[in-house]
C-alpha positions as CSV (number, residue, x, y, z in Angstrom):
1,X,-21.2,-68.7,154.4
2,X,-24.9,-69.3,154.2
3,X,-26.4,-72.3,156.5
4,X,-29.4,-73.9,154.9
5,X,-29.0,-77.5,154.4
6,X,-26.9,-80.6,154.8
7,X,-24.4,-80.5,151.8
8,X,-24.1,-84.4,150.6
9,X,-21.5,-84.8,147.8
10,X,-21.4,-88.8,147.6
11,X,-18.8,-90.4,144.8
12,X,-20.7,-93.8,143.6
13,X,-19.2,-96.6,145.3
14,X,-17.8,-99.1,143.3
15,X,-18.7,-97.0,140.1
16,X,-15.0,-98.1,138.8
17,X,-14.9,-101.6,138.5
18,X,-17.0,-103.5,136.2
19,X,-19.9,-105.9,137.1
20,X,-21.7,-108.7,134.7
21,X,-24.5,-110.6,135.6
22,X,-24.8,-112.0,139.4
23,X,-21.1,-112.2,139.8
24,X,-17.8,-110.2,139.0
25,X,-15.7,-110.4,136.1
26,X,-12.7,-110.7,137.9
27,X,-10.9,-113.8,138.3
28,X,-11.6,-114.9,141.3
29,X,-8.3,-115.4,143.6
30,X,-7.9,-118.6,145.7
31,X,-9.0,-119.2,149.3
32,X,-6.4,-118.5,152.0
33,X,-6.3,-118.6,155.9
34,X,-5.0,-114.7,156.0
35,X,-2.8,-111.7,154.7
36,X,-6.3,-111.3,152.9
37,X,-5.7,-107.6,150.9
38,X,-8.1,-105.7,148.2
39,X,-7.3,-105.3,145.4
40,X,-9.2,-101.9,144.6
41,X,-12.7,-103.8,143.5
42,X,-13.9,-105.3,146.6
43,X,-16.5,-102.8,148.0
44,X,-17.6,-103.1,144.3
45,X,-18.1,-107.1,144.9
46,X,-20.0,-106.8,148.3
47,X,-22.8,-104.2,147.2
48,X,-22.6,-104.4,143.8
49,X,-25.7,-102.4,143.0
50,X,-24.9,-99.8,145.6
51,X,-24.7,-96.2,144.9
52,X,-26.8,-93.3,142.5
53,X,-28.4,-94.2,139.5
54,X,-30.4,-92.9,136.5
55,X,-33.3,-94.2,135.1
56,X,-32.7,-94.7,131.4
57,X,-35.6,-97.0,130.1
58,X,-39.0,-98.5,132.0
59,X,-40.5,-101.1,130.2
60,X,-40.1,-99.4,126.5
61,X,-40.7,-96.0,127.7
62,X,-37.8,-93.5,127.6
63,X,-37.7,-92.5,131.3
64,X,-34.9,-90.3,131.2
65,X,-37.1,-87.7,130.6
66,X,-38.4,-87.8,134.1
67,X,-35.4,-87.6,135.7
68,X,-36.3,-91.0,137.6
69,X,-33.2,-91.9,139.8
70,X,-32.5,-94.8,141.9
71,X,-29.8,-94.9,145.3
72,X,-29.0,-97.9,146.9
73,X,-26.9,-97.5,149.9
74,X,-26.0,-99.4,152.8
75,X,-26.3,-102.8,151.5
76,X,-30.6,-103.0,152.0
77,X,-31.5,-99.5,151.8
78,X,-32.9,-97.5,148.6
79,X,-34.8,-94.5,147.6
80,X,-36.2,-92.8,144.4
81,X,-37.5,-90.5,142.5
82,X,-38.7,-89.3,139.1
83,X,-41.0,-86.3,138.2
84,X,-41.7,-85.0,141.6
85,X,-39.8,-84.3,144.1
86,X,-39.0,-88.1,144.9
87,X,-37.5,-89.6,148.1
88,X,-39.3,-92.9,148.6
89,X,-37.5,-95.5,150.7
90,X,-37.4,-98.8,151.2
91,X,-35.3,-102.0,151.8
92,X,-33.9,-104.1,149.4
93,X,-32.1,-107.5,150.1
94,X,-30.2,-109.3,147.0
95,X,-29.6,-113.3,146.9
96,X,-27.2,-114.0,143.6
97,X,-29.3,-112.6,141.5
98,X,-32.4,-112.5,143.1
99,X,-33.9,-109.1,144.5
100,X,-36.3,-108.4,146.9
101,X,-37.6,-105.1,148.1
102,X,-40.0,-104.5,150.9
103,X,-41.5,-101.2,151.8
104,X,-42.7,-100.2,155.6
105,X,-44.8,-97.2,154.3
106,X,-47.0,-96.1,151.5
107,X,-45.7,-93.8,149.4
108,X,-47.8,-90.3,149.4
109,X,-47.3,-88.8,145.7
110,X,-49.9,-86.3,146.3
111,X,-50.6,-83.8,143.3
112,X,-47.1,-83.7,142.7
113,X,-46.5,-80.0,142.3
114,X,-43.7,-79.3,145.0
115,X,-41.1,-77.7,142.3
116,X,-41.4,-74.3,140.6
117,X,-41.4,-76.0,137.3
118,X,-44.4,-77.8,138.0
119,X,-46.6,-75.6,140.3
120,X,-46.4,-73.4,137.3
121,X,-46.7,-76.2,134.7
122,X,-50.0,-77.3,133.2
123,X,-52.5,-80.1,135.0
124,X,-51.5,-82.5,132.2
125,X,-47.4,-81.8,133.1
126,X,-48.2,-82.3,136.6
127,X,-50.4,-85.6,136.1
128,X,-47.3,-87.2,134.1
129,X,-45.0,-86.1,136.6
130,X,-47.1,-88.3,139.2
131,X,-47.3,-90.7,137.2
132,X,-44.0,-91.5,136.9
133,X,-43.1,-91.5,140.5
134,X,-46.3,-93.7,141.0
135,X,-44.8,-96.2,137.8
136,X,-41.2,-96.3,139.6
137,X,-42.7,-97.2,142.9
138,X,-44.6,-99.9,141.7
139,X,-42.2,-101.4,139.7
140,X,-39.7,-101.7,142.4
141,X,-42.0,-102.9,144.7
142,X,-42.1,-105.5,142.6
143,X,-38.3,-106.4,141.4
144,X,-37.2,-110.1,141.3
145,X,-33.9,-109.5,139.5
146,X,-30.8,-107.6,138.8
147,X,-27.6,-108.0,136.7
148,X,-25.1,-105.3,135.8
149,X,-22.5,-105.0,133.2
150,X,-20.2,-102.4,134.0
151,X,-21.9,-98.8,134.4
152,X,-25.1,-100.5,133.4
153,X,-27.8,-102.1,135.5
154,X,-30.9,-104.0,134.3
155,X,-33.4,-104.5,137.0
156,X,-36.7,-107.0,136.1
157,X,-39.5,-107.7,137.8
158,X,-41.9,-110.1,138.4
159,X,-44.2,-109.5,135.8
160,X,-41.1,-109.1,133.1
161,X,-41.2,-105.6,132.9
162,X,-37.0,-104.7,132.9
163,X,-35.7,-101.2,133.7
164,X,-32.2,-100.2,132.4
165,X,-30.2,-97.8,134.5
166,X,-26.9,-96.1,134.6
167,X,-24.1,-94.3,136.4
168,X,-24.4,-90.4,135.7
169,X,-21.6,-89.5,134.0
170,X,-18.6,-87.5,135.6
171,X,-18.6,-84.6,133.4
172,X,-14.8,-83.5,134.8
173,X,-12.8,-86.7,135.5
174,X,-9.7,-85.0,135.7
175,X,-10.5,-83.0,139.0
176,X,-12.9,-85.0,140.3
177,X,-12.7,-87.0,143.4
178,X,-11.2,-86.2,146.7
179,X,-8.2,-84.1,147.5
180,X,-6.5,-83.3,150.6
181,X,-6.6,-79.4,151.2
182,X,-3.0,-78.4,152.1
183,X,-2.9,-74.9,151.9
184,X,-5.3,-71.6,151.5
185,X,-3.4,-68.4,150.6
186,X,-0.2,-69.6,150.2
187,X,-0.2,-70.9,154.1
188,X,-0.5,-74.2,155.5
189,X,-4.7,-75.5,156.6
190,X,-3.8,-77.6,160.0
191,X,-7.1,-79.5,161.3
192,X,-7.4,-81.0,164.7
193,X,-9.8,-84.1,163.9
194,X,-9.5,-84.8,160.4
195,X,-8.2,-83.8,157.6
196,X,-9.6,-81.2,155.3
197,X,-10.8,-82.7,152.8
198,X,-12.3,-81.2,149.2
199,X,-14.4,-83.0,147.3
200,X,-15.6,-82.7,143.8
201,X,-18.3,-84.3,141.9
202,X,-21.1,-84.3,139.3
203,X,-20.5,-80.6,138.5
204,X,-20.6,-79.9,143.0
205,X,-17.7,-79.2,144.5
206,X,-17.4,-78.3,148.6
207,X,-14.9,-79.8,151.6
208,X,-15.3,-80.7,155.2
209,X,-12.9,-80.7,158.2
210,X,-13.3,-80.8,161.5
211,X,-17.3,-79.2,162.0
212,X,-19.4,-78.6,158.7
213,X,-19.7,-79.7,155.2
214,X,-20.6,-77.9,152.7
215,X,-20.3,-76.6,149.1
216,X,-22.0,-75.5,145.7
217,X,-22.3,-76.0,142.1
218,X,-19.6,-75.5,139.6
219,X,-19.5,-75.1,135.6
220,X,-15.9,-75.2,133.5
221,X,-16.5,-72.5,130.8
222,X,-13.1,-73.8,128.9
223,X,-10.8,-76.2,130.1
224,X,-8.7,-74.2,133.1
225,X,-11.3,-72.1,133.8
226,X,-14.2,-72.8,136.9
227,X,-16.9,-71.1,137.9
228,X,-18.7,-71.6,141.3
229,X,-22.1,-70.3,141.8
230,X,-25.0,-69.5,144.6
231,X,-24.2,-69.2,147.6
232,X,-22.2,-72.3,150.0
233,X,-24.8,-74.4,151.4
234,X,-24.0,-76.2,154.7
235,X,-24.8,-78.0,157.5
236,X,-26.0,-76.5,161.1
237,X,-23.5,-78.4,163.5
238,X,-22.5,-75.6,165.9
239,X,-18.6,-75.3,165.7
240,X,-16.5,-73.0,167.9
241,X,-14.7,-69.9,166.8
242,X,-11.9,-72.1,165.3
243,X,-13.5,-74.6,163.4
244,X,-16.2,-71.9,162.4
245,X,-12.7,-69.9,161.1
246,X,-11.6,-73.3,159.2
247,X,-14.7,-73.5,157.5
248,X,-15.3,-70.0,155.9
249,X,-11.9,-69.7,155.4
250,X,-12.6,-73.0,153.1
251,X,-15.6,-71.8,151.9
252,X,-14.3,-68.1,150.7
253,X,-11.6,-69.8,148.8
254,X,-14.0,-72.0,146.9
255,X,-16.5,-70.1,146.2
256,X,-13.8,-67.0,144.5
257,X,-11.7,-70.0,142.7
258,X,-12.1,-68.6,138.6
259,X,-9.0,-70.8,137.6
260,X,-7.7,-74.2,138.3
261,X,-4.5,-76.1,136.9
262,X,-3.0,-79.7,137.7
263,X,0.5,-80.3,138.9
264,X,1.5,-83.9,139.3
265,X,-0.8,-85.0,141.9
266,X,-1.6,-81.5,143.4
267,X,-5.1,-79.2,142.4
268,X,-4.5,-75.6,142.3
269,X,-7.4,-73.2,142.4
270,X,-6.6,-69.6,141.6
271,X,-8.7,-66.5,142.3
272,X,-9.7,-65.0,145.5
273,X,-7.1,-66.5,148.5
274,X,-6.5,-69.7,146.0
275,X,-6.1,-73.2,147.4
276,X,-3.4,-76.2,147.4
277,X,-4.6,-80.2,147.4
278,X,-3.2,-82.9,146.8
279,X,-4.3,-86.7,146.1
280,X,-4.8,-88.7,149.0
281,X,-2.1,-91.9,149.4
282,X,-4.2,-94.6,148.4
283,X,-5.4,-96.7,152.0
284,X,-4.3,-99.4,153.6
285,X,-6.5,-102.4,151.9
286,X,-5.0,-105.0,154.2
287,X,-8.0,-106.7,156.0
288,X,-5.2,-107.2,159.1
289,X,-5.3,-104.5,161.9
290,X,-7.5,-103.2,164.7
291,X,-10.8,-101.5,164.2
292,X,-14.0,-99.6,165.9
293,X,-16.8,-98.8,164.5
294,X,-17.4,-95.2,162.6
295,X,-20.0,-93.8,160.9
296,X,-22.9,-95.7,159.0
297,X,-24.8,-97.9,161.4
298,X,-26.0,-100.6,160.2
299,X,-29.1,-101.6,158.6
300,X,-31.7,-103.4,160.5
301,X,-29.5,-103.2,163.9
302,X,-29.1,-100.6,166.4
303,X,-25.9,-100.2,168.4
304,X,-25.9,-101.0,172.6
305,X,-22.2,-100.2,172.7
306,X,-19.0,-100.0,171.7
307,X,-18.1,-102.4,168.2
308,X,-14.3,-103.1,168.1
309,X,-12.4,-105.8,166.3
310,X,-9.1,-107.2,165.9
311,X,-8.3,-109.0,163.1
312,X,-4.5,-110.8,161.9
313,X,-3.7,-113.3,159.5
314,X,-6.3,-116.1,160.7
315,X,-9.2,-114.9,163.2
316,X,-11.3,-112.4,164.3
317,X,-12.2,-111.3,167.2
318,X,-14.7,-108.6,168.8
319,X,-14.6,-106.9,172.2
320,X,-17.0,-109.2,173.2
321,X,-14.6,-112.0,173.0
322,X,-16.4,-114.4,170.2
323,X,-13.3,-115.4,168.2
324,X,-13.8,-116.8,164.8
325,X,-11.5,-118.4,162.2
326,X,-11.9,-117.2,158.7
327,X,-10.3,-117.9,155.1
328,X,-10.5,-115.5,152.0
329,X,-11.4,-115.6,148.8
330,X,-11.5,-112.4,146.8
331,X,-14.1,-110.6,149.2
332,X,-15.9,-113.6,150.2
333,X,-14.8,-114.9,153.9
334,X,-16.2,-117.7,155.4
335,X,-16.0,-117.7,159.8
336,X,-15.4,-120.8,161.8
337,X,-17.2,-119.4,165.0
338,X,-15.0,-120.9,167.9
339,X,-17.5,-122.5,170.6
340,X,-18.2,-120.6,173.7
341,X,-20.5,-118.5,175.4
342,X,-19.6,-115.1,173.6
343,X,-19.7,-116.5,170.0
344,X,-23.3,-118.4,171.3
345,X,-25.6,-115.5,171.0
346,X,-27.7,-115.6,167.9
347,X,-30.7,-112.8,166.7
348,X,-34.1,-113.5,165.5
349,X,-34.7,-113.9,161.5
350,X,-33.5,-110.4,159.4
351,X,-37.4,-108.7,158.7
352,X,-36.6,-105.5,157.0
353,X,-36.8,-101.8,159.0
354,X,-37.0,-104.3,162.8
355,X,-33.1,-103.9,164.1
356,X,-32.1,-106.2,166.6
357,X,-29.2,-104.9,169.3
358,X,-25.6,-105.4,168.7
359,X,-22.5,-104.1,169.8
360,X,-21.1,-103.6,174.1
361,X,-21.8,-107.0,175.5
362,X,-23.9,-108.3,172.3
363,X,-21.2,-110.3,170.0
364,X,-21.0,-108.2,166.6
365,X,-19.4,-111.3,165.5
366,X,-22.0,-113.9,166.2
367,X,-25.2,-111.7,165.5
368,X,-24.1,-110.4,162.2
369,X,-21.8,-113.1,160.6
370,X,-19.7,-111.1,158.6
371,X,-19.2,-112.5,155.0
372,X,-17.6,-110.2,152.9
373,X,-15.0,-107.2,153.2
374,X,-13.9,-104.0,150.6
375,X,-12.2,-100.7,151.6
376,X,-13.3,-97.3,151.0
377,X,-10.7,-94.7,148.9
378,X,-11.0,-93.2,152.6
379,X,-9.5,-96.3,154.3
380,X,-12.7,-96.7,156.0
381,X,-13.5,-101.2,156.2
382,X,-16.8,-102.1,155.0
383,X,-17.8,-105.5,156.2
384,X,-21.3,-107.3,154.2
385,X,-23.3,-108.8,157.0
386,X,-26.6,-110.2,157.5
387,X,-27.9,-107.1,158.7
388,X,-26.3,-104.6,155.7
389,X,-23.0,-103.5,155.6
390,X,-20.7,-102.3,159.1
391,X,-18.3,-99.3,158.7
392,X,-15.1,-100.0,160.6
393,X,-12.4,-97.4,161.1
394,X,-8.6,-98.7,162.3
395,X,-7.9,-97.5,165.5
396,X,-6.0,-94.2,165.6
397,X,-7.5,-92.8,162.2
398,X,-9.2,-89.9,161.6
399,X,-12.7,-90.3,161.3
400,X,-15.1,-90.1,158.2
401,X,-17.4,-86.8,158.2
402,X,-20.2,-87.6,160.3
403,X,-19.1,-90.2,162.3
């Protein structure tokens, strides 16, 4: 298995549930003091621009050719690119339908020749190339508004100039997604830490258990038929001899997969050792339970300790002890903070890319004010906040890769 670089396969949150305008198109359900539950579309509600997408039109230029791309991710965070090598970020806070972006550094687009393509293109290729990364900067730096209609987002700014963008289209929908591995030549795959997990989008296709990820590109020749090319590419998290065994065995059956059929809920890959998965039980959605925090932290706060919270039918409360009342409706929840010295502490004004402390004996509660709630297809609770969005994992879970 060859180790060169972190492996990212990242299925477009929210991508499945459509969005018009400032505000959802589903009805929205009434406000209740608990048993608050959602309904598959609520991480789509709470960062409803969130996730990878293209650059179709700028102004009334066709951009596509360009390549310009857009991610938004963690509720205020975003980079981009178009016809150099990209990766520009930035922080991006939305009010209805109101955007604002804010960027801590300038953007260095250089001579723009860091691809083959271009370093052996011509000086007028290369010019256009910079160009375009130098358009898509500015015009973000500038956006005032947003609205979405399903797989479709038109961004404007200031001046009126509008962009249209778009959700890349899964070229295999019916294998796509995550599967649970449960078997590599014909004998059960038992993890320790999580469970092994194969993912497949956008033509990649690579898995994770319990010490790398990693994986490569695939093409489908005919229906049935899948072809995995270049060598795996992976992260460098030193594993020992058992998880390092877990993860080439993994790899070795991926990368020699030259068939694949569907059974019910189960993906079988044939070639080489071949490989059993199956469809993942969908999560508890249930906004009851007890949680700590995993993976993501959160944008514009850094973490002084532990984050935990227990939540039931009509409060919340953190390990701080700042217990607040809250009612539902849809993903919005409004918090009655109870009075007292843990739900007192408060944190300066949000200013993009300065964090503030949370977490240990810093209320996550009271600092944050959480406002809005979806689940991951992993089970994993996203909570909106003031400060981005907080990754919450019930207690006794595996957790996400990289947490």
């Amino acid at each position: 298995m060859s180790k060169l670089t972190l492996f990212g396969l990242a299925l477009a949150a929210g991508a499945c549930a459509p969005q018009a305008g400032t505000a959802p198109d589903q009805p929205t359900a009434p406000s209740m003091p608990g048993r608050a539950a959602d309904d598959g579309t609520f991480l789509n509600q709470i960062d409803p621009v969130g996730g990878h997408w293209q650059v179709e039109q700028l102004g009334g230029d066709d951009f596509s050719r360009f390549k310009g791309w857009v991610d938004f991710s963690a509720g205020g965070f975003l980079n981009h690119g178009a016809g150099c090598s990209g990766g520009y970020p930035a922080f991006y806070q939305l009010h209805g339908g109101a955007i604002a972006v804010t960027r801590r550094e300038p953007i260095p687009v250089g001579k723009c020749a860091g691809t083959s393509e271009l370093a052996n293109g011509t000086p007028a290729q290369r010019q256009a190339a910079g160009d375009s990364e130098r358009r898509l900067a500015s015009f973000l730096d500038q956006l005032s508004g947003w609205r979405r209609a399903g797989d479709t987002l038109v961004l404007t700014a200031r001046d009126g100039t509008q962009a249209t963008l778009t959700r890349p289209v899964e070229p295999h929908p019916d294998i796509a997604g995550r599967w649970v591995i449960e078997s590599i030549g014909g004998e059960p795959l038992v993890t320790e830490r999580r469970p092994p997990i194969l993912s497949i989008a956008q033509g990649s296709i690579g898995a994770h258990a319990d010490c790398n990820s990693f994986g490569g590109s695939f093409t489908v020749p005919v229906r049935g038929q899948i072809a995995v090319s270049g060598p795996m590419v992976s992260t460098l998290i030193g594993c020992g001899p058992e998880d390092a065994a877990e993860d080439s065995l993994m790899a070795r059956a991926i990368s020699s997969a030259t068939t694949y059929r569907l059974e019910g809920d189960r993906l079988i890959l044939s070639g080489g050792s071949g490989l059993v998965a199956r469809r993942p039980a969908l999560p508890d959605r249930r906004l009851s339970g007890e949680y700590e925090h995993c993976g993501n932290t959160m944008l514009g706060a850094y973490h002084n300790g532990t984050i935990e919270l227990a939540i039931d039918n009509d409060t919340i409360r953190d390990n701080v002890g700042c217990v607040a009342s809250y009612t539902a409706q849809g993903p919005t929840l409004a918090l009655d903070l109870q009075q007292g010295p843990a739900c007192s502490q408060t944190a300066p004004p949000f200013i993009p890319g300065e964090p503030v402390e949370v977490g240990g004996d810093l209320s996550v509660i009271a600092i944050t004010l959480p406002d809005g709630f979806g689940f991951r297809d992993d089970g994993v609770l996203v909570l909106r906040t003031n400060r981005g969005l907080l990754t919450m994992c019930r207690k006794g879970s595996s957790r996400p890769f990289g947490s």
